[in-house]
Phi, psi and omega in degrees: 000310169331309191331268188311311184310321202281329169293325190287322147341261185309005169249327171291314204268341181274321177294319172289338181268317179306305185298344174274305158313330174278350160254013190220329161282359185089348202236168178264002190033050188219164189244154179248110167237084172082007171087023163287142170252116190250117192215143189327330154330281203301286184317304171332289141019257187310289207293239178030290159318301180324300191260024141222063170283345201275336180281357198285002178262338181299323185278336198306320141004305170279357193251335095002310189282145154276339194081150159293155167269349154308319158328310181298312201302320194277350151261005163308296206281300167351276184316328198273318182288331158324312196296304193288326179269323156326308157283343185266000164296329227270279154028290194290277221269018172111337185240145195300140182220134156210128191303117165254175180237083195269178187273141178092025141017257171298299207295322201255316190288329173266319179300324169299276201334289155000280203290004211288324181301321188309299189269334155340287213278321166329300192256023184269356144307320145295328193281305221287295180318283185324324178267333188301326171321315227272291170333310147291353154280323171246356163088340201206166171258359167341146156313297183306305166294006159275303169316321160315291171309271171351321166293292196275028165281313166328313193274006169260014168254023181297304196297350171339315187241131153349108159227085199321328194220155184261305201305308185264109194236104177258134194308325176285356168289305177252079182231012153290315153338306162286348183264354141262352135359267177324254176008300204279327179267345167261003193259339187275336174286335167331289177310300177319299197287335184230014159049029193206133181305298173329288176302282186321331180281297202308312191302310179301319207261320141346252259278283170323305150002268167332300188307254187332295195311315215266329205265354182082153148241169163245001193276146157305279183333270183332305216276294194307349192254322173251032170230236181251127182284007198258031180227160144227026169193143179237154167245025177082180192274300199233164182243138184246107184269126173083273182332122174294135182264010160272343150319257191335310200278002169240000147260359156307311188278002195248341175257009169235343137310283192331310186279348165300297205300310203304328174325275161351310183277295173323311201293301200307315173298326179299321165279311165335314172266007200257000000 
């Protein structure tokens, strides 16, 4: 138990000082190899894994499943109906969508689809790490310990976006939060239900993937590490009148819990009969 507190420390405290360097040098701090992205995350990681090497053979099991390919397919799809549903709430409640035609179109937005297996294997060193991380910390898939986890996996994520003032702290500045939240609690039941590293590191990048191409980002770090690195910004698919972007991102995140719990249930009926 010491173990795991003293990891989740260094995880909370290592992820907020990058992010906290990456707002205060200007830079996203990762190197480009062959377009792999390597970056103190990654290091971070790494150091982590090293010092719970002895658990890695228990998990080696998830690194062997490859998944089925329906596995694949359905979190290929997950994110986009999420996505999908997510403009017809927006819809819903009243306020105006309307598709636009931004700029770099083509070069970042249809090329990104293209390029999407490409930067999969570009970024499955982190993704590949980062659940490994995850895993060894929480050791099992409880509901509860996910849910646990999730929270504070979340909070190692405060400095994401710039924060210029202490005196004014406005919501829509961390209204990225609930949506790692979400993330974190549906690609780790994802992990749970298909035992395989692969299909979850592909979900997670789905899952971001979905998100960023249709509602846009300003974050660097997100656009140059799961997109194209010669960007530092997108502004998405449709322009939204009147809506606060902490609405979308929670009602993005209230739909990605939903669809954890249906996970969650499907895995749980599943064992149940087996």
């Amino acid at each position: 138990m010491k173990r795991k507190i003293l990891t989740i420390i260094v995880l909370f405290l290592s992820y907020n000082l990058i992010f906290f360097l990456q707002d205060l040098l200007k830079s996203e701090l990762q190197i480009y190899l062959l377009g792999f992205r390597f970056n103190l995350f990654l290091l971070v990681n790494l150091g982590i894994i090293y010092f719970h090497r002895e658990k890695f053979g228990k998990y080696f099991v998830y690194l062997k499943q490859i998944g089925k390919f329906k596995n694949w397919l359905l979190t290929f799809f997950v994110p986009i109906l999420e996505t999908s549903f997510t403009l017809g709430l927006i819809k819903l409640l009243g306020y105006s969508l309307k598709f636009k035609k931004p700029e770099f179109l083509i070069e970042f937005g249809l090329s990104s689809l293209v390029d999407l297996p490409i930067y999969f294997l570009w970024n499955l060193p982190f993704l590949l790490s980062t659940l490994l991380v995850i895993v060894f910390i929480i050791d099992d898939f409880k509901i509860l310990k996910i849910l646990g986890f999730s929270l504070l996996f979340t909070m190692c994520f405060l400095f994401v976006q710039p924060i210029s003032s202490f005196d004014k702290i406005y919501l829509e500045n961390f209204s990225y939060l609930p949506l790692i939240f979400a993330y974190t609690i549906f690609n780790l039941t994802i992990l749970r239900t298909y035992r395989s590293f692969w299909v979850a590191s592909f979900s997670v990048l789905i899952s971001i993937y979905s998100f960023v191409l249709v509602f846009g980002s300003t974050n660097v770090f997100v656009i140059k590490t799961f997109f194209a690195r010669m960007y530092t910004e997108w502004d998405g698919l449709f322009v939204f009148k009147k809506l606060d972007v902490y609405l979308i991102d929670l009602l993005y995140s209230g739909l990605i819990i939903l669809f954890a719990i249906l996970f969650f249930i499907f895995d749980k009926k599943k064992n149940n009969n087996l």
